[in-house]
ROBA-110050 format. One line per field, with one value per residue (C-alpha): residue number from 1; residue in three letters; x, y, z. Coordinates in nm, 4 decimals. Layout:
// ROBA-110050
k NUM;... .
r ALA;... .
X X;... .
Y Y;... .
Z Z;... .
// end
This chain:
// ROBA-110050
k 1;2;3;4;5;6;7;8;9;10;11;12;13;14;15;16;17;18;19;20;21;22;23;24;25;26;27;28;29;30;31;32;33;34;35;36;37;38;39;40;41;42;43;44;45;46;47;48;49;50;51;52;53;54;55;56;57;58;59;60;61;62;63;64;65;66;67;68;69;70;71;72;73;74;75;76;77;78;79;80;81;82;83;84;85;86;87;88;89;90;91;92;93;94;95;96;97;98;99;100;101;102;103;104;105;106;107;108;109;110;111;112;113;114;115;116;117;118;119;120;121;122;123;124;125;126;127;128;129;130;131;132;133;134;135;136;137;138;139;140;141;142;143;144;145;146;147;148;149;150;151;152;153;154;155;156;157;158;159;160;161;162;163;164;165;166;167;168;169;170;171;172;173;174;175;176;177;178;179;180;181;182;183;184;185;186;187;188;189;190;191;192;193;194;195;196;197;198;199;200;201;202;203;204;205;206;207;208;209;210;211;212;213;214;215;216;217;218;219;220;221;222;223;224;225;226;227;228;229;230;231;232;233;234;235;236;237;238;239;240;241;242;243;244;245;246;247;248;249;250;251;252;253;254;255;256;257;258;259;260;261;262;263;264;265;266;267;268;269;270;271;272;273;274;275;276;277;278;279;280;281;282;283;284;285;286;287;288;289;290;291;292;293;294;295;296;297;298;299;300;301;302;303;304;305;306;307;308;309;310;311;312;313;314;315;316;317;318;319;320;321;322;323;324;325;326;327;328;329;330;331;332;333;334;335;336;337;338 .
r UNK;UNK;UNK;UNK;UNK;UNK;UNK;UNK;UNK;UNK;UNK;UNK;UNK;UNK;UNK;UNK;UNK;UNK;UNK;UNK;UNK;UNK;UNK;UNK;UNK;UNK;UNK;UNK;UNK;UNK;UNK;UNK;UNK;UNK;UNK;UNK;UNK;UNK;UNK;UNK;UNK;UNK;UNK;UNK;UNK;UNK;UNK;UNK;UNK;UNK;UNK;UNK;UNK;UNK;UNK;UNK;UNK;UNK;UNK;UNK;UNK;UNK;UNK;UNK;UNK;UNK;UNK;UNK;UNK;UNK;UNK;UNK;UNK;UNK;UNK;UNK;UNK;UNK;UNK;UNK;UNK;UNK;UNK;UNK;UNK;UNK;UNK;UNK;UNK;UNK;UNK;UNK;UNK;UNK;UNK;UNK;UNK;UNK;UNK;UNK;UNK;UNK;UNK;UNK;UNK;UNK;UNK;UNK;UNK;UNK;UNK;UNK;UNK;UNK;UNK;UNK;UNK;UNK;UNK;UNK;UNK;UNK;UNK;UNK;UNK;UNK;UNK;UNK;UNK;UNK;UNK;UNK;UNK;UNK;UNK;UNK;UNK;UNK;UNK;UNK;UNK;UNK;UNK;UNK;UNK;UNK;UNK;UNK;UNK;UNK;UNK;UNK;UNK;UNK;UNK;UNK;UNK;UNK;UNK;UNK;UNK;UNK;UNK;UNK;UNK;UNK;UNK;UNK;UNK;UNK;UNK;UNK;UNK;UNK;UNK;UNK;UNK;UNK;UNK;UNK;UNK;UNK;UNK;UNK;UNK;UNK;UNK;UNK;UNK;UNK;UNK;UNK;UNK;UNK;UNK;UNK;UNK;UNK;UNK;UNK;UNK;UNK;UNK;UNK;UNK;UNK;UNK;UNK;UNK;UNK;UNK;UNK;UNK;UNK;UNK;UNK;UNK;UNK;UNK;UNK;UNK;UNK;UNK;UNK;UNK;UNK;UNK;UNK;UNK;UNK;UNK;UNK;UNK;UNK;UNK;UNK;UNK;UNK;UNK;UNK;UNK;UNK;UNK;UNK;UNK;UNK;UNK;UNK;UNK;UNK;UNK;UNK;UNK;UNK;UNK;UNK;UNK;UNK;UNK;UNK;UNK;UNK;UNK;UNK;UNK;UNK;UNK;UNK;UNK;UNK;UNK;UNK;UNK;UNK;UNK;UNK;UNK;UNK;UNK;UNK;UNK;UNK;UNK;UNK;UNK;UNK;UNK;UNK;UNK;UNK;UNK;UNK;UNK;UNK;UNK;UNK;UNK;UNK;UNK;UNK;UNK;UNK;UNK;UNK;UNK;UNK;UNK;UNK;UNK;UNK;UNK;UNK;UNK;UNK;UNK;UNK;UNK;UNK;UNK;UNK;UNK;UNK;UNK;UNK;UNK;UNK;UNK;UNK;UNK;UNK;UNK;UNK;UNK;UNK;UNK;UNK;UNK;UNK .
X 3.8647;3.4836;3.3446;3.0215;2.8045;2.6300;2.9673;3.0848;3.1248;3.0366;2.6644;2.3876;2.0621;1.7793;1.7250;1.9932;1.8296;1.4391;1.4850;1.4501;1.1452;0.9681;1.1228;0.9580;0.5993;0.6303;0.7696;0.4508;0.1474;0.2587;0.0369;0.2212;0.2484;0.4948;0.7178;0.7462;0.8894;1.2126;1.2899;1.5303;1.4481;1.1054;1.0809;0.8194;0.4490;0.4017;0.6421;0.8137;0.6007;0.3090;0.4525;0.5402;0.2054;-0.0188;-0.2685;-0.3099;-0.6139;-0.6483;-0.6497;-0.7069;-0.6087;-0.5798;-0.3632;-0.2317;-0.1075;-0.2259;-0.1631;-0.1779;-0.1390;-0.0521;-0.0655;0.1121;0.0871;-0.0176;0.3078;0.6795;0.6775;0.6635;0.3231;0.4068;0.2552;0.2565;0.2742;0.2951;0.2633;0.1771;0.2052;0.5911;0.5837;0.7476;0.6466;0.8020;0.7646;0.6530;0.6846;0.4045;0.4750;0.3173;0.0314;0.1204;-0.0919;-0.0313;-0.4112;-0.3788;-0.7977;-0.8396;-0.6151;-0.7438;-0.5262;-0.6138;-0.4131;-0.4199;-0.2064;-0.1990;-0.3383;-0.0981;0.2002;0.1272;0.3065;0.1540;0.0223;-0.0517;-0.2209;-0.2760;-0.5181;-0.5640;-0.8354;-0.6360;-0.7611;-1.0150;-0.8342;-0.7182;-0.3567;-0.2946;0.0314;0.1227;0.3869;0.4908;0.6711;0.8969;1.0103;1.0128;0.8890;0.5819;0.4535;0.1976;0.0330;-0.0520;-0.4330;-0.5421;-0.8433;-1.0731;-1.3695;-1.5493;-1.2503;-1.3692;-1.6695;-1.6385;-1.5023;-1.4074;-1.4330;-1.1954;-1.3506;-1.1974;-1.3212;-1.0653;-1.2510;-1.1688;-0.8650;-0.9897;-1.0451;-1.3693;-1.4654;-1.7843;-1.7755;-1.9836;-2.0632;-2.1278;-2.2730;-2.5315;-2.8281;-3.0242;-3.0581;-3.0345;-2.8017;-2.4814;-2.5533;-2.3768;-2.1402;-1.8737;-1.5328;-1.3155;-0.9122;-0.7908;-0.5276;-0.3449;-0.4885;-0.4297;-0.7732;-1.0365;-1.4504;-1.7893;-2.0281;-2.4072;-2.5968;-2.9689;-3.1500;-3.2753;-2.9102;-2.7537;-3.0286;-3.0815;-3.1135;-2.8378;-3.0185;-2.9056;-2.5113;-2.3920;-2.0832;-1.9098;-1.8513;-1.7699;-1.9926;-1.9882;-1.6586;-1.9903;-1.9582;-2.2448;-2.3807;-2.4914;-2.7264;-2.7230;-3.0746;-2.9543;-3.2849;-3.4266;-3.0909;-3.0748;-2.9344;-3.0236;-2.7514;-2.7626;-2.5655;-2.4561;-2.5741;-2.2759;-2.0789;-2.3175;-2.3396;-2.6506;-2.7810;-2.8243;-3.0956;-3.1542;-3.0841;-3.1835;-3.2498;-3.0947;-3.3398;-3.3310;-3.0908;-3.2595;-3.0035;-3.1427;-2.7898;-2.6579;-2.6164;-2.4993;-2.4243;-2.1698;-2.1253;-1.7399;-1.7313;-1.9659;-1.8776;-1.8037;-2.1495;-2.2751;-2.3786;-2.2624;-2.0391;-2.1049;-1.9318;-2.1564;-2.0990;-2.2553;-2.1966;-1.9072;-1.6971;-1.7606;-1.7806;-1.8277;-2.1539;-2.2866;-2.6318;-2.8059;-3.0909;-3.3265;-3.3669;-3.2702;-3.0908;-2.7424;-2.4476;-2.1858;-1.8223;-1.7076;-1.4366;-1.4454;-1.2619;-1.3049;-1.1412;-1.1364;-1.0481;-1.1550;-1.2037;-1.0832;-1.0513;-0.6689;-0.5619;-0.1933;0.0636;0.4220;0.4368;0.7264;0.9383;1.1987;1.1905;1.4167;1.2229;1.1806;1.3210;1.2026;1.1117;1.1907;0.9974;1.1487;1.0034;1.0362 .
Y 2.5208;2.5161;2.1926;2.0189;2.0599;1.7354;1.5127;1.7233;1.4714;1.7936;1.7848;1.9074;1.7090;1.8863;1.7738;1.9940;2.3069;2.1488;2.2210;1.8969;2.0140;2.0608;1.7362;1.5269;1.7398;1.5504;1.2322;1.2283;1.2729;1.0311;0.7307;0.4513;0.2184;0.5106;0.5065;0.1196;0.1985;0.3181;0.0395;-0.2765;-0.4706;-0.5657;-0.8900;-1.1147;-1.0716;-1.2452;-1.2559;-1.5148;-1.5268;-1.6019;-1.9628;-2.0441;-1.9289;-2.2388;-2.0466;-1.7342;-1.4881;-1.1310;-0.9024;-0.5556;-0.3581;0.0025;0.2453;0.0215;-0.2084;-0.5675;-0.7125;-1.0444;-1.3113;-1.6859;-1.7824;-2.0757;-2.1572;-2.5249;-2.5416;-2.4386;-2.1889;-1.8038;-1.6114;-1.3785;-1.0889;-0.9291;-0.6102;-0.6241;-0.3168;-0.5566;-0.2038;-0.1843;-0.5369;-0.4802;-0.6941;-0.7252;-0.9338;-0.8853;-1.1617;-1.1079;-1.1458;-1.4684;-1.3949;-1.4902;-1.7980;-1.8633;-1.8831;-1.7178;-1.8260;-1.5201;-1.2759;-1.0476;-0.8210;-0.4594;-0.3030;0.0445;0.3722;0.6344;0.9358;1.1994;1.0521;0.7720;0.5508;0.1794;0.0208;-0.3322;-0.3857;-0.7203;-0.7453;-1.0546;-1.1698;-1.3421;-1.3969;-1.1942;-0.8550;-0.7496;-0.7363;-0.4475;-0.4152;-0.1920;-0.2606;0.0299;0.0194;0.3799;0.2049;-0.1787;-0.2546;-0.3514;-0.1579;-0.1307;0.1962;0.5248;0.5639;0.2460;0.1481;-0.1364;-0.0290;-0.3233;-0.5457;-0.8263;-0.8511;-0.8161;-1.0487;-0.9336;-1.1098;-1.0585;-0.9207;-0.5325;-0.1901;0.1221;0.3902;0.8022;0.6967;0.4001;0.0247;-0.1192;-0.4699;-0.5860;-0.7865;-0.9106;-0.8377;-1.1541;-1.0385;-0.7633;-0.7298;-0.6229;-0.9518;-1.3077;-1.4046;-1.2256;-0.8091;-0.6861;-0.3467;-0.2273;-0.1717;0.0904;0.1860;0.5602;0.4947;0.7997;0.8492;0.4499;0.4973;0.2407;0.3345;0.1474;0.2464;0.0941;-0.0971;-0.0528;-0.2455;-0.4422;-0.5912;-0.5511;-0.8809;-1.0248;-1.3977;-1.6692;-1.7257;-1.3503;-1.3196;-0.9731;-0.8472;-0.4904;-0.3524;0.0364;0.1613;0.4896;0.6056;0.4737;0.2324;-0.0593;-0.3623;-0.6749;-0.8596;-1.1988;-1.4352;-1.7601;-1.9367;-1.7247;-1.6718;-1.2995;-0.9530;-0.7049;-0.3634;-0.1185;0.2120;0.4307;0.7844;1.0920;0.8744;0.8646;0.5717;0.3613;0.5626;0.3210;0.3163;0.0152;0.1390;-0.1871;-0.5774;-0.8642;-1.0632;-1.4362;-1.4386;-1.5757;-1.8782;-2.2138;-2.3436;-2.0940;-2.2365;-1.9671;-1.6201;-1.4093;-1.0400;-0.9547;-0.5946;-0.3073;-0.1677;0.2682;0.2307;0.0228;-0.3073;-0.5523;-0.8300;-1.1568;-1.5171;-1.7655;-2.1381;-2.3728;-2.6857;-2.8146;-2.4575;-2.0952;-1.7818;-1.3845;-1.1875;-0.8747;-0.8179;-0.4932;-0.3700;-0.2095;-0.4718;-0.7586;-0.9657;-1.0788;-1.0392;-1.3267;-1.2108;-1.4329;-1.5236;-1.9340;-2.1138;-2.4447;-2.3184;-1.9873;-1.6685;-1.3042;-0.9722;-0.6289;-0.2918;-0.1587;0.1573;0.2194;0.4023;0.3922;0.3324;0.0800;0.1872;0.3185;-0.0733;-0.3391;-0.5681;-0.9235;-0.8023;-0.9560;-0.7167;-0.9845;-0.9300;-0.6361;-0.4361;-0.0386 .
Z -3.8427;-3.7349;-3.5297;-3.7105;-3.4371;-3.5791;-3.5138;-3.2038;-2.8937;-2.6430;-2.8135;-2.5302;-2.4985;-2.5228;-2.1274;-2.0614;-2.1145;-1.9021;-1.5369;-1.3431;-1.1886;-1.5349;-1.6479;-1.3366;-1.4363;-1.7868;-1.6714;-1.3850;-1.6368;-1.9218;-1.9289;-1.7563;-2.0717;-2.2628;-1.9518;-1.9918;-2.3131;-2.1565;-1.9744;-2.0697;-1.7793;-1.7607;-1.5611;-1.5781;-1.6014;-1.2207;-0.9979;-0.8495;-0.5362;-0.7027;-0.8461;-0.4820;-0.2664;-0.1802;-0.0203;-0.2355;-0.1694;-0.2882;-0.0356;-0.2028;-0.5095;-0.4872;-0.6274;-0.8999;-0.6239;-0.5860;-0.2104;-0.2623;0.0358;0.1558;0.5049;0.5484;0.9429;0.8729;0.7737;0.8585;0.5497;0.6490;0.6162;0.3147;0.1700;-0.1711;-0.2886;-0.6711;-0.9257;-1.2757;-1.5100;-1.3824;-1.3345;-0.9636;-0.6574;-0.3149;-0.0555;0.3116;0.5946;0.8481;1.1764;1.3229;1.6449;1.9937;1.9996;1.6856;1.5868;1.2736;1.1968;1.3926;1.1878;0.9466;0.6957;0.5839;0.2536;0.1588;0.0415;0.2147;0.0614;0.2071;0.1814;-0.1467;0.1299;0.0673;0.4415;0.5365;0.8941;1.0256;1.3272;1.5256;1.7484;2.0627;2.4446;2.4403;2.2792;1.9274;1.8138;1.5452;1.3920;1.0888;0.7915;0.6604;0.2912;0.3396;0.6934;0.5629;0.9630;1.1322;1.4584;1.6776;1.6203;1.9295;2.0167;1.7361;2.0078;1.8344;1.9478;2.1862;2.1131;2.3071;2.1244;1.7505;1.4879;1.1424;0.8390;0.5404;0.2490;0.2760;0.0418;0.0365;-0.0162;0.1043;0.2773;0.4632;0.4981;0.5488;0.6635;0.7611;1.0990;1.3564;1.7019;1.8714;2.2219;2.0745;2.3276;2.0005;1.8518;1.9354;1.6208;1.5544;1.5255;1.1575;1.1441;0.9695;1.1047;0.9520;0.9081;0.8384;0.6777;0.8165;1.1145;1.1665;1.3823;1.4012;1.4020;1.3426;1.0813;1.1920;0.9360;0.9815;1.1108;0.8089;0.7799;1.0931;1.2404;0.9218;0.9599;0.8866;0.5117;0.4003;0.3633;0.3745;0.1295;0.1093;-0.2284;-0.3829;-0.6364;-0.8065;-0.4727;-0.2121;-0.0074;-0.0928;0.0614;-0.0823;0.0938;-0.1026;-0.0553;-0.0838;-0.0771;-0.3745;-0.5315;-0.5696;-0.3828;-0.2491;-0.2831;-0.0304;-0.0561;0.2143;0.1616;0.1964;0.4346;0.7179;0.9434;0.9336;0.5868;0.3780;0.1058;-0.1319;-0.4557;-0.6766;-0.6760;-0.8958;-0.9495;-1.0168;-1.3246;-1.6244;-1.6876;-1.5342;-1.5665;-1.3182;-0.9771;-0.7556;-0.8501;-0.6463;-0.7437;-0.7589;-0.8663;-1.0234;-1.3519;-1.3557;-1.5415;-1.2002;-1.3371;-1.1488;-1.2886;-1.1498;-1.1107;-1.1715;-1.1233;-1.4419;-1.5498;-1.6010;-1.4792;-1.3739;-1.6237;-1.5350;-1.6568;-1.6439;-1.4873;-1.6472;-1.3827;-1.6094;-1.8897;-1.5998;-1.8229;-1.7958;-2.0500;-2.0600;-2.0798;-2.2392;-1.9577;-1.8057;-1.5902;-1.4518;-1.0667;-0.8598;-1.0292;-0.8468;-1.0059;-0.8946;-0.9523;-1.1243;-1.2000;-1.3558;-1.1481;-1.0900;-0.7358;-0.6354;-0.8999;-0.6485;-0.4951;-0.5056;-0.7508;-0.5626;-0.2557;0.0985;0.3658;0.6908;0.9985;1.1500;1.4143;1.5470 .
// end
């Protein structure tokens, strides 16, 4: 009697016959959103942390990871970080470890991946007596340590502030160096993270925004995978973006202006992002809420978004990846150390 290969129970998959390392090649360049399709347990849009963090800032995106935090030291609540993946809708937690003097004003947090091993990184550095405290959290360990050979450079001297840029493998900040023979107000550099190396360096601004005055506030942004900064005129309400030049220190030309924006009902503009195209999009404050636009620096006339909200909302850069998908979803990592 012959067996209907149709009804017969021993029926191969056509899997069977793709080696597993051809199968993996498939599975890795399929858009993220077709994976999703596959799975039965998608959780909810935000995780759970997010209903319970009173203090919640945006540390960094970057390879399709949001780090979101809430430090809670007013309080007896732990200071918790948050690494969240929204295509896979994944998130875990990570308790940071609470500074000596418990001054936490003086603590600044770095978040990046790793570009050799795609291993996601959190390093918290704290300003305390006079020296810096850095500690890393990394995910593949689930522990924070204090790195070999991670010298600040002129710890004593330099405070950073906590606006952060990934770019080529490592963290920027801009910070201050308070004791600077150069000028009599604060001296402006960059401080930056390799992410592998877990090595810290300064990158010089020149001198036109390393003494600006206390009137012009500096920002870091990435434009076009270059590091820029925004020198924002609060008295005449516009910017000024610098970009540094093939990753040299202190080569920075100014590449455009915004100029006043053309909306008397704007009170104070604060650019967020740049668009792939380089416009910058901007949150501007009105009356009665705040809304994003788009400034366009030939024509110097600003596109409304159409997006409003009457508190705080931040924009960011996202790509799609799968990273945390081997995670625990919701799972703690407690404050262990190696």
């Amino acid at each position: 009697m012959s067996v209907n290969p149709r009804n017969s129970k021993s029926k191969s998959k056509m899997t069977d016959h793709i080696p597993f390392e051809i199968q993996s090649e498939i599975m890795r360049r399929l858009p993220v959103k077709s994976l999703l399709r596959f799975r039965s347990d998608l959780s909810p849009i935000l995780p759970p942390y997010v209903y319970i963090l009173d203090n919640l800032s945006i540390i960094g995106s970057f390879h399709g990871l949001l780090c979101l935090y809430d430090s809670n030291h007013n309080t007896n609540a732990m200071n918790l970080a948050v690494l969240w993946n929204p295509s896979i809708r994944k998130a875990v937690g990570v308790v940071v470890p609470e500074t000596e003097d418990n001054n936490e004003d003086r603590t600044v947090l770095g978040f990046g991946v790793c570009p050799e091993t795609n291993d996601p990184k959190i390093v918290k550095i704290t300003h305390s007596n006079d020296l810096w405290q850095v500690e890393v959290f990394t995910l593949s360990t689930g522990a924070w340590r204090s790195p070999h050979g991670s010298i600040f450079p002129r710890s004593n001297s330099i405070f950073i502030r906590w606006d952060q840029v990934v770019l080529d493998g490592c963290v920027y900040w801009l910070a201050t160096d308070d004791t600077s023979e150069i000028s009599r107000d604060s001296y402006h550099l960059i401080i930056s993270f390799d992410i592998t190396s877990e090595e810290f360096k300064e990158v010089s601004l020149p001198d036109a925004l390393a003494t600006c005055n206390h009137e012009n506030y500096l920002t870091i942004s990435k434009l076009m995978n270059s590091l820029v900064v925004l020198e924002r005129n609060e008295g005449e309400m516009l910017y000024n973006v610098w970009m540094m030049e093939d990753g040299v220190s202190k080569l920075f030309i100014k590449i455009f202006t915004i100029c006043r924006l053309d909306d008397v009902a704007i009170l104070r503009p604060f650019v967020l992002e740049f668009r792939k195209s380089g416009e910058p999009v901007i949150r501007v404050d009105r009356i009665p809420g705040r809304s994003l636009v788009v400034y366009e620096p030939n024509s110097k006339r600003i596109n409304n978004l159409g997006v409003n909200a009457g508190c705080f909302f931040d924009v960011t850069t996202y790509m799609e990846t799968l990273l945390l998908l081997d995670q625990p979803d919701n799972f703690i990592y407690e404050n262990k150390k190696v």
